[in-house]
mmCIF file of the N, C-alpha and C atoms, coordinates in Angstrom:
data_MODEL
# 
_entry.id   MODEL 
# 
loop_
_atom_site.group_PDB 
_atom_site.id 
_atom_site.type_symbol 
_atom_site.label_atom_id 
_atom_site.label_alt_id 
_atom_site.label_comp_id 
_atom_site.label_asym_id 
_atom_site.label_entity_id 
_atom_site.label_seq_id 
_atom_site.pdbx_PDB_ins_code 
_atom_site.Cartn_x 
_atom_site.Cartn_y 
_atom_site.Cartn_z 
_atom_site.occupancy 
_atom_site.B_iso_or_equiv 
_atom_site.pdbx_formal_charge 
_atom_site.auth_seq_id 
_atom_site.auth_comp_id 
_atom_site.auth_asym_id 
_atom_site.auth_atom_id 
_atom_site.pdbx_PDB_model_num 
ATOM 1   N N  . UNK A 1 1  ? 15.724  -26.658 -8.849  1.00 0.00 ? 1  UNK A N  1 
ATOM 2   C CA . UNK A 1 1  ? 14.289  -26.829 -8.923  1.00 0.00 ? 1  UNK A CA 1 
ATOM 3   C C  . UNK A 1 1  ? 13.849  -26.762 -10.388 1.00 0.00 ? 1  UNK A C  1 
ATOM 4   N N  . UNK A 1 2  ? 12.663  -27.413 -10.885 1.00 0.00 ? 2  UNK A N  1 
ATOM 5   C CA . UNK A 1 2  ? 12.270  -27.338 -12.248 1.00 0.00 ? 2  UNK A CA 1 
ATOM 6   C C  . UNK A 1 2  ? 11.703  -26.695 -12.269 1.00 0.00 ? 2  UNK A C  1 
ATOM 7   N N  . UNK A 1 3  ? 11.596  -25.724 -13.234 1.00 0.00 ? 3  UNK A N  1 
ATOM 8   C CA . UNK A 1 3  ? 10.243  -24.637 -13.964 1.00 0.00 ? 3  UNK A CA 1 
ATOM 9   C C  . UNK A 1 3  ? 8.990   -25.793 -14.966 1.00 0.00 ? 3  UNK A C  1 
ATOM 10  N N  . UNK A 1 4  ? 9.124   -27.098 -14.793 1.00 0.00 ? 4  UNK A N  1 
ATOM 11  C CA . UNK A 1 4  ? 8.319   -28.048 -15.298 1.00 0.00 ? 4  UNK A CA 1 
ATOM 12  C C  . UNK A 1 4  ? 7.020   -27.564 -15.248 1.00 0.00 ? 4  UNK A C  1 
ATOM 13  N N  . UNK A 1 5  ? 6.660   -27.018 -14.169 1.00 0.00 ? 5  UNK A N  1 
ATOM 14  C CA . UNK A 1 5  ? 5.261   -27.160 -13.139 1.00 0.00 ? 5  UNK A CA 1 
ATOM 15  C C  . UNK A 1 5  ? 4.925   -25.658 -13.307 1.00 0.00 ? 5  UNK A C  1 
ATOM 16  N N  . UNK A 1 6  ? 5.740   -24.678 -13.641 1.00 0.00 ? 6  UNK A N  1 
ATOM 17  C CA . UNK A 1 6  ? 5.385   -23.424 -13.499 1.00 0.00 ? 6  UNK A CA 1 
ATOM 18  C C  . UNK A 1 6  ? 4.830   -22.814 -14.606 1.00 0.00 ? 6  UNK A C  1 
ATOM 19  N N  . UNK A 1 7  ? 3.418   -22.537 -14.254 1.00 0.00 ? 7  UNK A N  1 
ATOM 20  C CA . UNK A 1 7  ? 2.905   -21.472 -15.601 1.00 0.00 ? 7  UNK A CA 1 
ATOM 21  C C  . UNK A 1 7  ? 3.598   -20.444 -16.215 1.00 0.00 ? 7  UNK A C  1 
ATOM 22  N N  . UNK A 1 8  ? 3.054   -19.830 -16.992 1.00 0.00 ? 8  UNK A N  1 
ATOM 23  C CA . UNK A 1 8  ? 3.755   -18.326 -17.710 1.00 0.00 ? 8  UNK A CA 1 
ATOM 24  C C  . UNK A 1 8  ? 3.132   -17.464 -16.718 1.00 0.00 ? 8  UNK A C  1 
ATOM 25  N N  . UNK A 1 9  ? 3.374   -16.659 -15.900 1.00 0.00 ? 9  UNK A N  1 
ATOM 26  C CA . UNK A 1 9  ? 3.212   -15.474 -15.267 1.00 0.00 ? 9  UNK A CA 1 
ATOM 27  C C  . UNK A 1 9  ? 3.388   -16.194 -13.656 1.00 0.00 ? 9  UNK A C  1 
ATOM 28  N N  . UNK A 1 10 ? 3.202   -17.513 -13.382 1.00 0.00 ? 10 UNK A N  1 
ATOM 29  C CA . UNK A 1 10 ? 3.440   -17.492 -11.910 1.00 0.00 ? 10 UNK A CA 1 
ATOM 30  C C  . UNK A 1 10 ? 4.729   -17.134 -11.373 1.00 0.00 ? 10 UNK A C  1 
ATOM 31  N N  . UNK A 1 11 ? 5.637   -16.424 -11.788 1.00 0.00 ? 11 UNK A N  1 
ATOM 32  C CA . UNK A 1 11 ? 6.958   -16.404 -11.544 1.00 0.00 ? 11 UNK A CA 1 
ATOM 33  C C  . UNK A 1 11 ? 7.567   -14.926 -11.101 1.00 0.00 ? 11 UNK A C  1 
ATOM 34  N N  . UNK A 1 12 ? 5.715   -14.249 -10.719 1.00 0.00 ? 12 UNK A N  1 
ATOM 35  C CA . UNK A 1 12 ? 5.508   -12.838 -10.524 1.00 0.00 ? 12 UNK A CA 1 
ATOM 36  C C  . UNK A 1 12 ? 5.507   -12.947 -9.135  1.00 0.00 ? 12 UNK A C  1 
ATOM 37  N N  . UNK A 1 13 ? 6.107   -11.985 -7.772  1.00 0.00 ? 13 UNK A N  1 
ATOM 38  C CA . UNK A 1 13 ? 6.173   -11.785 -6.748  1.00 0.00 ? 13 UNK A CA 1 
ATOM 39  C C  . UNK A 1 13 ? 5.553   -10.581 -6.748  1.00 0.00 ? 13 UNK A C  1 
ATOM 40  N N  . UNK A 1 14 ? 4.849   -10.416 -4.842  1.00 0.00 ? 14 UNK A N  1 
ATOM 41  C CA . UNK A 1 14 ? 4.159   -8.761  -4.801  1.00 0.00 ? 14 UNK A CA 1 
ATOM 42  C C  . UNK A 1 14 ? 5.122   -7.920  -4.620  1.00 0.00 ? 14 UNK A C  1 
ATOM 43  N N  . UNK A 1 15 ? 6.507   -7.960  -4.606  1.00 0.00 ? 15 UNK A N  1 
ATOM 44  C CA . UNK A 1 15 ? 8.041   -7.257  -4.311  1.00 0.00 ? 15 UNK A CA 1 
ATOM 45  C C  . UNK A 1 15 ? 8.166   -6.584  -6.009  1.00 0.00 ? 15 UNK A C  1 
ATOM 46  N N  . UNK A 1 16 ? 7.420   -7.706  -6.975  1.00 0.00 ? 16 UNK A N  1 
ATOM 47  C CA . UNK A 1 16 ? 8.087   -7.173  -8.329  1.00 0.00 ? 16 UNK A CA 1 
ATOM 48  C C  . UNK A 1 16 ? 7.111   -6.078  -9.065  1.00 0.00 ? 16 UNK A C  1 
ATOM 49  N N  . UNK A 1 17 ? 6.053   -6.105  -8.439  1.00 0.00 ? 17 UNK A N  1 
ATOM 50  C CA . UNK A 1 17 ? 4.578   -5.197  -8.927  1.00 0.00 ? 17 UNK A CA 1 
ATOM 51  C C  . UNK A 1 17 ? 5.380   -3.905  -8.931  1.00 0.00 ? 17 UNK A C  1 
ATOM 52  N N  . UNK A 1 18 ? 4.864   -3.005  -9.810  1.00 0.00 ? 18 UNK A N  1 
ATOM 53  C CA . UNK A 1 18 ? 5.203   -1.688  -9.457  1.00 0.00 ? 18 UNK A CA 1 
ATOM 54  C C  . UNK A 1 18 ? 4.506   -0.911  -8.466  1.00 0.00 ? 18 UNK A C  1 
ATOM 55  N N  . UNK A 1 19 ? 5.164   0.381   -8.201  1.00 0.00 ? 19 UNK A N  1 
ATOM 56  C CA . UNK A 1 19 ? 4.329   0.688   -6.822  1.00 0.00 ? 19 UNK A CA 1 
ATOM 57  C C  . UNK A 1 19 ? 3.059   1.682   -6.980  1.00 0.00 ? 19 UNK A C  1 
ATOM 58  N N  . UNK A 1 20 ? 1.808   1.010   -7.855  1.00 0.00 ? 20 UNK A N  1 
ATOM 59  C CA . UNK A 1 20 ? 0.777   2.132   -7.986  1.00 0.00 ? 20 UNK A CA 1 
ATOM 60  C C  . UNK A 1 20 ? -0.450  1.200   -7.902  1.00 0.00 ? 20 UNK A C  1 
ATOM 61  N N  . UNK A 1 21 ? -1.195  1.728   -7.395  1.00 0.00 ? 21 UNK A N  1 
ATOM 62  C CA . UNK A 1 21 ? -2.115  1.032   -7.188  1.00 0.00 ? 21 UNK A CA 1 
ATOM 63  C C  . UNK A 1 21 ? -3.376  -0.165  -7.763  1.00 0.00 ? 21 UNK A C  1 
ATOM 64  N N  . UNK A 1 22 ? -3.115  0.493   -9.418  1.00 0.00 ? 22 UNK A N  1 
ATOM 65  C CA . UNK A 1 22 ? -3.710  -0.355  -10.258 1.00 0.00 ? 22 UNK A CA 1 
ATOM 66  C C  . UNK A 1 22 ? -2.532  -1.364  -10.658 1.00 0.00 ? 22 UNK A C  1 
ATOM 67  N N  . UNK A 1 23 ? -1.608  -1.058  -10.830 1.00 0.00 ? 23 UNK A N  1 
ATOM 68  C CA . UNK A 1 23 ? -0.756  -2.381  -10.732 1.00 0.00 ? 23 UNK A CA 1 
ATOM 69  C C  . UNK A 1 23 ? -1.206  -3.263  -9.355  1.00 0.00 ? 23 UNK A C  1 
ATOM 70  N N  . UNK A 1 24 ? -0.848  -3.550  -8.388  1.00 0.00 ? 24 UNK A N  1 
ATOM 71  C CA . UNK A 1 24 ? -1.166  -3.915  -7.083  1.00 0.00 ? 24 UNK A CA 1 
ATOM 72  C C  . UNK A 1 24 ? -2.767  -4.692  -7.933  1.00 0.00 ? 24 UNK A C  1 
ATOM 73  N N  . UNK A 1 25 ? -3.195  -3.870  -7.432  1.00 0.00 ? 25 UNK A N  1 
ATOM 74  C CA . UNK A 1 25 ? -4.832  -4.310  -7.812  1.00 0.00 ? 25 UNK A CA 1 
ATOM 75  C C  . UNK A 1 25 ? -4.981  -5.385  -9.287  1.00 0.00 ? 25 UNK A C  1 
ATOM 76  N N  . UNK A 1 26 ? -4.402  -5.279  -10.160 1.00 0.00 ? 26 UNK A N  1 
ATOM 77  C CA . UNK A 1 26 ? -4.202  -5.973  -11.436 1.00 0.00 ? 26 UNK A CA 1 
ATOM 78  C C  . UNK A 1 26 ? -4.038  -7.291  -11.149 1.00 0.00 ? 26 UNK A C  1 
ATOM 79  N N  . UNK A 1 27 ? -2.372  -7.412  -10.042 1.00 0.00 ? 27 UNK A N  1 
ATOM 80  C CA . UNK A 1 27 ? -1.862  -8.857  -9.426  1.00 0.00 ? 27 UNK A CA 1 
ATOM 81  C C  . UNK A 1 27 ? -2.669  -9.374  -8.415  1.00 0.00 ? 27 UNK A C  1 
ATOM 82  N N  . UNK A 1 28 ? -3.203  -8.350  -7.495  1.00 0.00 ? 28 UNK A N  1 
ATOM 83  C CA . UNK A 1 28 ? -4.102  -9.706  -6.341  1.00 0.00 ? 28 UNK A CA 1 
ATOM 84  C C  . UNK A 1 28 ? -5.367  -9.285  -7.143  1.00 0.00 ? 28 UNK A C  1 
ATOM 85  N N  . UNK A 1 29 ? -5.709  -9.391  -8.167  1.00 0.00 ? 29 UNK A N  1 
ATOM 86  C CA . UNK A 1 29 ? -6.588  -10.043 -8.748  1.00 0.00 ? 29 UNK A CA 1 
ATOM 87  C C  . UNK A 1 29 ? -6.699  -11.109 -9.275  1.00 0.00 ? 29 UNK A C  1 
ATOM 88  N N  . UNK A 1 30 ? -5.723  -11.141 -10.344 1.00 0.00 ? 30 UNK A N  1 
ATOM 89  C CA . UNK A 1 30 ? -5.047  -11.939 -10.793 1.00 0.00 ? 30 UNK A CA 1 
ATOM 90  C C  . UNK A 1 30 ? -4.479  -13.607 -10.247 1.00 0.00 ? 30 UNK A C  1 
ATOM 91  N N  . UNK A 1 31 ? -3.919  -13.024 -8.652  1.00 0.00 ? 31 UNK A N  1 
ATOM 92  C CA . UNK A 1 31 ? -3.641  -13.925 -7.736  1.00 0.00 ? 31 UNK A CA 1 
ATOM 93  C C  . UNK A 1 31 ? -5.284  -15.079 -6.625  1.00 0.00 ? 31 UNK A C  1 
ATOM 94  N N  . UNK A 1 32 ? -5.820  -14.040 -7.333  1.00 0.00 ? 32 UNK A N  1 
ATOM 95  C CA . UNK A 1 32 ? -7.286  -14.252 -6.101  1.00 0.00 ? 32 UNK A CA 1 
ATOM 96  C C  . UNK A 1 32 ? -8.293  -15.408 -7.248  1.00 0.00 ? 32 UNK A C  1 
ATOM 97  N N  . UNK A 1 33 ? -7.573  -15.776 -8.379  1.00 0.00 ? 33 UNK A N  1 
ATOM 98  C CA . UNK A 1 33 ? -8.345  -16.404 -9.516  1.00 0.00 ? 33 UNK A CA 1 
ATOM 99  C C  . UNK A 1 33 ? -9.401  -15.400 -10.570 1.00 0.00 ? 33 UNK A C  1 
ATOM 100 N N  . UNK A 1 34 ? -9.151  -14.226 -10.671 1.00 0.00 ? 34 UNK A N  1 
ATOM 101 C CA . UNK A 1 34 ? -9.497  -13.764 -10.893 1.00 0.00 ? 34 UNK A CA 1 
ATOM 102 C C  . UNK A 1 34 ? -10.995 -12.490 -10.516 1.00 0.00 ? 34 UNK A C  1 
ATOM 103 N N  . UNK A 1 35 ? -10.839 -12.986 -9.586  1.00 0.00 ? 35 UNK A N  1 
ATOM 104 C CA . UNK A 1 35 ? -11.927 -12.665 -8.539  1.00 0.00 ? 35 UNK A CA 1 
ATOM 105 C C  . UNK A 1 35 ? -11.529 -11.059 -8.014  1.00 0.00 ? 35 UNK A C  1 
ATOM 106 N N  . UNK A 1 36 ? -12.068 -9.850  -8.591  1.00 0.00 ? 36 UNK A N  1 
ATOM 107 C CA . UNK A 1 36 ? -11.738 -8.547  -8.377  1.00 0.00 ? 36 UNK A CA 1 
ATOM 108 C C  . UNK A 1 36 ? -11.266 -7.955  -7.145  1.00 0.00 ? 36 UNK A C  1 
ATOM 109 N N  . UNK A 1 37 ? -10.214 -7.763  -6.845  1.00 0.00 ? 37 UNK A N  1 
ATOM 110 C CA . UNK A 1 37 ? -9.829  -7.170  -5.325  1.00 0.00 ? 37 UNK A CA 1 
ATOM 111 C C  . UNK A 1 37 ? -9.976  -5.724  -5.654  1.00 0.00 ? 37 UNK A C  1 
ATOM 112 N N  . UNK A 1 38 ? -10.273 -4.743  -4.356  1.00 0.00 ? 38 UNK A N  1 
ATOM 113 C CA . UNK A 1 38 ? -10.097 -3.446  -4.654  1.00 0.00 ? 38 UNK A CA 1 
ATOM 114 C C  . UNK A 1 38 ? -10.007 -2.835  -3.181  1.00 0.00 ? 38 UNK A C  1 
ATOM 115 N N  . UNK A 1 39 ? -9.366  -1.531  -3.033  1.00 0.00 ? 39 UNK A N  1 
ATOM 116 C CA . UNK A 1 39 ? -8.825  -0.942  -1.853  1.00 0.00 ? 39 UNK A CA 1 
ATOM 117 C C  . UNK A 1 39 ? -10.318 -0.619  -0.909  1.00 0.00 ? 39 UNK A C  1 
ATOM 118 N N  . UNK A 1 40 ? -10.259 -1.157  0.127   1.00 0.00 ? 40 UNK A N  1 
ATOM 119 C CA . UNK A 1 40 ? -11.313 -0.888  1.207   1.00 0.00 ? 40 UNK A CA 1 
ATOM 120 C C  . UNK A 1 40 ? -11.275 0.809   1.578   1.00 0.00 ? 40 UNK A C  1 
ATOM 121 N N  . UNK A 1 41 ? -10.005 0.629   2.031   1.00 0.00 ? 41 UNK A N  1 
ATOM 122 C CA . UNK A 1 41 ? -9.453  2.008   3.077   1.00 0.00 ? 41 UNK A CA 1 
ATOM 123 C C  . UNK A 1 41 ? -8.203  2.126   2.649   1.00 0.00 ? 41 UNK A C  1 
ATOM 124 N N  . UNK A 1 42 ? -8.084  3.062   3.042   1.00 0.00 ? 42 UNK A N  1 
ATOM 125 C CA . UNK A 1 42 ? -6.616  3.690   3.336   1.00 0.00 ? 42 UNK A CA 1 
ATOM 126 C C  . UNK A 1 42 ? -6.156  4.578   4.051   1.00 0.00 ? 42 UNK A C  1 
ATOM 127 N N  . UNK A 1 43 ? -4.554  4.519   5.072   1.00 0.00 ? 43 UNK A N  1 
ATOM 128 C CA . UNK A 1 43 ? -4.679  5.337   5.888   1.00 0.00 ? 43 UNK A CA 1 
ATOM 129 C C  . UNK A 1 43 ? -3.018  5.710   6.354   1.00 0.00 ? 43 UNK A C  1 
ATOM 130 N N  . UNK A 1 44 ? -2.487  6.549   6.880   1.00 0.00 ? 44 UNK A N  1 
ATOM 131 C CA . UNK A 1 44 ? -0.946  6.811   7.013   1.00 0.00 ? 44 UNK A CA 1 
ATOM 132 C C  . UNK A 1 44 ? -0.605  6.222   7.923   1.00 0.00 ? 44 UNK A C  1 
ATOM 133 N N  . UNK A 1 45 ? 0.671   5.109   7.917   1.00 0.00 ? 45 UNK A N  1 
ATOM 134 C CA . UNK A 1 45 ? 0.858   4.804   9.353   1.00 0.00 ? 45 UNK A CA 1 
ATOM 135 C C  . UNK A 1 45 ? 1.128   5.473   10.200  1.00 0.00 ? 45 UNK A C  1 
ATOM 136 N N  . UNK A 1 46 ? 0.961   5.542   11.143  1.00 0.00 ? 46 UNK A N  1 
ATOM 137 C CA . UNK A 1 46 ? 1.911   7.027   12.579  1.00 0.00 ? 46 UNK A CA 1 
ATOM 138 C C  . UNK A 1 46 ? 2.807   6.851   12.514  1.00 0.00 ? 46 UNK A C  1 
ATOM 139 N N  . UNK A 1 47 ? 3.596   5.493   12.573  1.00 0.00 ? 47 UNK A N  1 
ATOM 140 C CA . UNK A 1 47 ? 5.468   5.028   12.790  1.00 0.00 ? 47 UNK A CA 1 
ATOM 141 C C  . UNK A 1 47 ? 5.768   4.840   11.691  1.00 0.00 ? 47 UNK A C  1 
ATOM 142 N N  . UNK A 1 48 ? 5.499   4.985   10.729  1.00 0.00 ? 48 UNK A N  1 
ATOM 143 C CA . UNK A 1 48 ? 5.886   4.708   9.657   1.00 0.00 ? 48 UNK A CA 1 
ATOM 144 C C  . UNK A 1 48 ? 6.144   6.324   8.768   1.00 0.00 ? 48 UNK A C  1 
ATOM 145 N N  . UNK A 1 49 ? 4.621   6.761   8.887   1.00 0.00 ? 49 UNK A N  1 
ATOM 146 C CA . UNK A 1 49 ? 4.369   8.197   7.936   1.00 0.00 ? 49 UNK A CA 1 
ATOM 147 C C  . UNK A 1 49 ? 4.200   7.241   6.620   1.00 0.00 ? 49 UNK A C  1 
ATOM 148 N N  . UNK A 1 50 ? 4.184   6.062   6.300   1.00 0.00 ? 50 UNK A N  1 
ATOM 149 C CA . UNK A 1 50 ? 4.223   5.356   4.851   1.00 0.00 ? 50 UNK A CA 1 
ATOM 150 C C  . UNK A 1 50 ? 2.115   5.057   4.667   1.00 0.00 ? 50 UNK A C  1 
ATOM 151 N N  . UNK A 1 51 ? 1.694   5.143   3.472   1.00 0.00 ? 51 UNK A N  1 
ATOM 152 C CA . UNK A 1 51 ? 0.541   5.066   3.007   1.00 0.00 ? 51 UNK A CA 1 
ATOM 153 C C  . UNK A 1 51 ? 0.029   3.974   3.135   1.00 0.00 ? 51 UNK A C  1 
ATOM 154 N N  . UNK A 1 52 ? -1.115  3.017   4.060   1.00 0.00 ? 52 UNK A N  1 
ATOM 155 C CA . UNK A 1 52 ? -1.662  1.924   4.032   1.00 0.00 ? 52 UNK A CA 1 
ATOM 156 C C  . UNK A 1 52 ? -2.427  1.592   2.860   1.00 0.00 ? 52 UNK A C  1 
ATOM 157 N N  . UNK A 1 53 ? -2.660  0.740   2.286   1.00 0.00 ? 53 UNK A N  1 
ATOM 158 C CA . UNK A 1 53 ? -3.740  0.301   1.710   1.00 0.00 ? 53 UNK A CA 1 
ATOM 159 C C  . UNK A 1 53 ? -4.842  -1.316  2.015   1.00 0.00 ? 53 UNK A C  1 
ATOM 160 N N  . UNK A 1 54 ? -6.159  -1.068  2.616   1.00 0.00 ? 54 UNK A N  1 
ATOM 161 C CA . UNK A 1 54 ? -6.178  -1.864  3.036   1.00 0.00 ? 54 UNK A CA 1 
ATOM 162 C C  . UNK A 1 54 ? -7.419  -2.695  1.911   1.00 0.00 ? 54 UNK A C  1 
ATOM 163 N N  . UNK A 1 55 ? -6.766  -3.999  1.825   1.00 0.00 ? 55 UNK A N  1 
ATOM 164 C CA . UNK A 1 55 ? -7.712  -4.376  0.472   1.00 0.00 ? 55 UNK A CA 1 
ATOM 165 C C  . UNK A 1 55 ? -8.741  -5.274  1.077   1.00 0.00 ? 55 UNK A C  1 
ATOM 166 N N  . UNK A 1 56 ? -9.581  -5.727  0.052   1.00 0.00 ? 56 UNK A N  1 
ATOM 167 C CA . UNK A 1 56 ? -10.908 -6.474  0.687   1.00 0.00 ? 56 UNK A CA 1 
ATOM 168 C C  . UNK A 1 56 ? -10.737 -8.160  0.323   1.00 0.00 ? 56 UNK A C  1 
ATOM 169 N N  . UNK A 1 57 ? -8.901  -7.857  0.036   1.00 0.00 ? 57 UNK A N  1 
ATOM 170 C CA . UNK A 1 57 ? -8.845  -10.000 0.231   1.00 0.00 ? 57 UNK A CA 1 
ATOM 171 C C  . UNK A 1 57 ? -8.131  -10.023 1.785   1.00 0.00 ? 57 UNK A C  1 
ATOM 172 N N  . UNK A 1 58 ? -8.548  -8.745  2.408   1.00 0.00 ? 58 UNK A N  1 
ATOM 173 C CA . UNK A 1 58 ? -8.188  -8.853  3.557   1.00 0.00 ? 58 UNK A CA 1 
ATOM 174 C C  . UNK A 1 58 ? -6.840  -8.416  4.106   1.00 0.00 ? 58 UNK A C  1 
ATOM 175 N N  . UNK A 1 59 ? -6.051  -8.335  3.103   1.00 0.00 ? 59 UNK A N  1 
ATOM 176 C CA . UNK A 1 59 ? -4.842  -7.619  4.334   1.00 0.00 ? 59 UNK A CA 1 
ATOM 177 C C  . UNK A 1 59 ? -4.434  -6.120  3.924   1.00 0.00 ? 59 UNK A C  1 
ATOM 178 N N  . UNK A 1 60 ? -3.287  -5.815  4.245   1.00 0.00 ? 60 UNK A N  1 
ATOM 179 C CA . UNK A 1 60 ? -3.203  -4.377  4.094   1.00 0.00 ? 60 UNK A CA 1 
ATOM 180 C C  . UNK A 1 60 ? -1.420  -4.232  3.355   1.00 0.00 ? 60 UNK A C  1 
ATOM 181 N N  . UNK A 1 61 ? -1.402  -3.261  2.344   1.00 0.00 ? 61 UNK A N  1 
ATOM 182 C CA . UNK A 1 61 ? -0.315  -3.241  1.871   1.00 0.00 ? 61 UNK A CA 1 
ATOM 183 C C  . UNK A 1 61 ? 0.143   -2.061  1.714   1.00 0.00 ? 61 UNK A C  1 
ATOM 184 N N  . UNK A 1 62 ? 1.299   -1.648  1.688   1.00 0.00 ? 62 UNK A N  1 
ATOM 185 C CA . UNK A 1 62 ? 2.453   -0.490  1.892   1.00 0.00 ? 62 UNK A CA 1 
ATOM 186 C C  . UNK A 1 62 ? 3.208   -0.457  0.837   1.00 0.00 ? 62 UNK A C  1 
ATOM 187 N N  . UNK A 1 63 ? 3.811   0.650   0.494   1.00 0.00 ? 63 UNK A N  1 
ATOM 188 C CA . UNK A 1 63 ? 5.401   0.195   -0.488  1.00 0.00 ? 63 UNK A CA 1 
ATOM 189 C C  . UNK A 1 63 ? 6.372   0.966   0.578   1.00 0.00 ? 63 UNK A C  1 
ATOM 190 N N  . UNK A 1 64 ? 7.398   0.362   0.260   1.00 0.00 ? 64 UNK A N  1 
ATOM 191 C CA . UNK A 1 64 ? 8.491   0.340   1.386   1.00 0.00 ? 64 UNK A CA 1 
ATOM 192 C C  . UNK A 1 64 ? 9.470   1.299   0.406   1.00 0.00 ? 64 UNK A C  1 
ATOM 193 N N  . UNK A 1 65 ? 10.890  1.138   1.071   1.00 0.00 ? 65 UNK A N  1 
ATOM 194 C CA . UNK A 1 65 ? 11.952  2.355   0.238   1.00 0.00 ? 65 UNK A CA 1 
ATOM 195 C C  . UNK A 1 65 ? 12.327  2.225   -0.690  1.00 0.00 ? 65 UNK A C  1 
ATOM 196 N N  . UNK A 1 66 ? 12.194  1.049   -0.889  1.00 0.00 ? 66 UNK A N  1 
ATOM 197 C CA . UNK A 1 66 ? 13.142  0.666   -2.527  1.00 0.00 ? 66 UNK A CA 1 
ATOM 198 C C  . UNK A 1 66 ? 11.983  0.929   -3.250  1.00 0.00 ? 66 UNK A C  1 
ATOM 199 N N  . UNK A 1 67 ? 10.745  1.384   -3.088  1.00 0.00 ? 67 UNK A N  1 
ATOM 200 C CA . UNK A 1 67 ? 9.240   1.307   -3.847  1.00 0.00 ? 67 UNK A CA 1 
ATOM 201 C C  . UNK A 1 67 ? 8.667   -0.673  -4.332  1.00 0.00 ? 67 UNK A C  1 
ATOM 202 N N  . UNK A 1 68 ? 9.116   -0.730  -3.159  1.00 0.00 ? 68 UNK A N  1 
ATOM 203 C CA . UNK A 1 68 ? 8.520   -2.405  -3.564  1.00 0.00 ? 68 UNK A CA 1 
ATOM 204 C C  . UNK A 1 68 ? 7.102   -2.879  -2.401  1.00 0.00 ? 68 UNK A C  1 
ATOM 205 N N  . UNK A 1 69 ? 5.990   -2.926  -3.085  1.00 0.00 ? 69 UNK A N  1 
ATOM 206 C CA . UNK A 1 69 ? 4.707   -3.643  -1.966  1.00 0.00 ? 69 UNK A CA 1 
ATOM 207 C C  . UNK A 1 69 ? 5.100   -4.851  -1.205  1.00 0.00 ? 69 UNK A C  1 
ATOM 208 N N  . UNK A 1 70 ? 4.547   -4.603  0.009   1.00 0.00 ? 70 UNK A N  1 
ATOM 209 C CA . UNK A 1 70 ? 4.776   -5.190  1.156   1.00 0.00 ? 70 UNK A CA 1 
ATOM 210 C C  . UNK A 1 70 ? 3.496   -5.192  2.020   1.00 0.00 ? 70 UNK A C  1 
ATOM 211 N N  . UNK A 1 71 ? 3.323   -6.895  2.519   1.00 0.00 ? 71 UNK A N  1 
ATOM 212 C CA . UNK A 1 71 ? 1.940   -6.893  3.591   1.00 0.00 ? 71 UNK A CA 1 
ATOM 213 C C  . UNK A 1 71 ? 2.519   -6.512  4.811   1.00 0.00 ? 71 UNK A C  1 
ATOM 214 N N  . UNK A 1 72 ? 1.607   -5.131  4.937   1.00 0.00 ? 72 UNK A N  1 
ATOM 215 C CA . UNK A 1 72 ? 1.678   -4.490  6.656   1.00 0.00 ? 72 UNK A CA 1 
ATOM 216 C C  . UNK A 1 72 ? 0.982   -5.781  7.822   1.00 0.00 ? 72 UNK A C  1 
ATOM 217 N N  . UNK A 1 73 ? 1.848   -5.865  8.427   1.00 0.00 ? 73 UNK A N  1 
ATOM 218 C CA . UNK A 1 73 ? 1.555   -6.547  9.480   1.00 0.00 ? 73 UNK A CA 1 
ATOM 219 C C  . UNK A 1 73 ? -0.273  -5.570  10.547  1.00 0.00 ? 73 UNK A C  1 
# 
């Protein structure tokens, strides 16, 4: 595949963010066109015991074991 087409920073995944919250918040901002995302809620899963965060571009994100963010289903 070519990197022809690819900007400087699109080559960032939400797996590569670190796991704190203003990071997180920095990238789906970033990702949203710049358009400010920020944490609605937050809450512990029961089956999990892992920390929700639920943002206002609408979905909800976790960090998992390796400390990498992940959209909670």
């Amino acid at each position: 595949m070519s990197h022809a087409f690819v900007k400087e920073g699109d080559d960032q995944w939400l797996h590569d963010i670190p796991p704190s919250m203003a990071a997180l918040i920095n990238y789906l901002t970033r990702e949203n066109n710049g358009i400010r995302v920020y944490e609605k809620s937050s809450y512990q899963d029961a089956q999990t015991g892992k920390q929700v965060s639920v943002m206002s571009n609408g979905f909800a994100y976790a960090v998992d074991a390796d400390n990498r963010w992940y959209i909670v289903d």
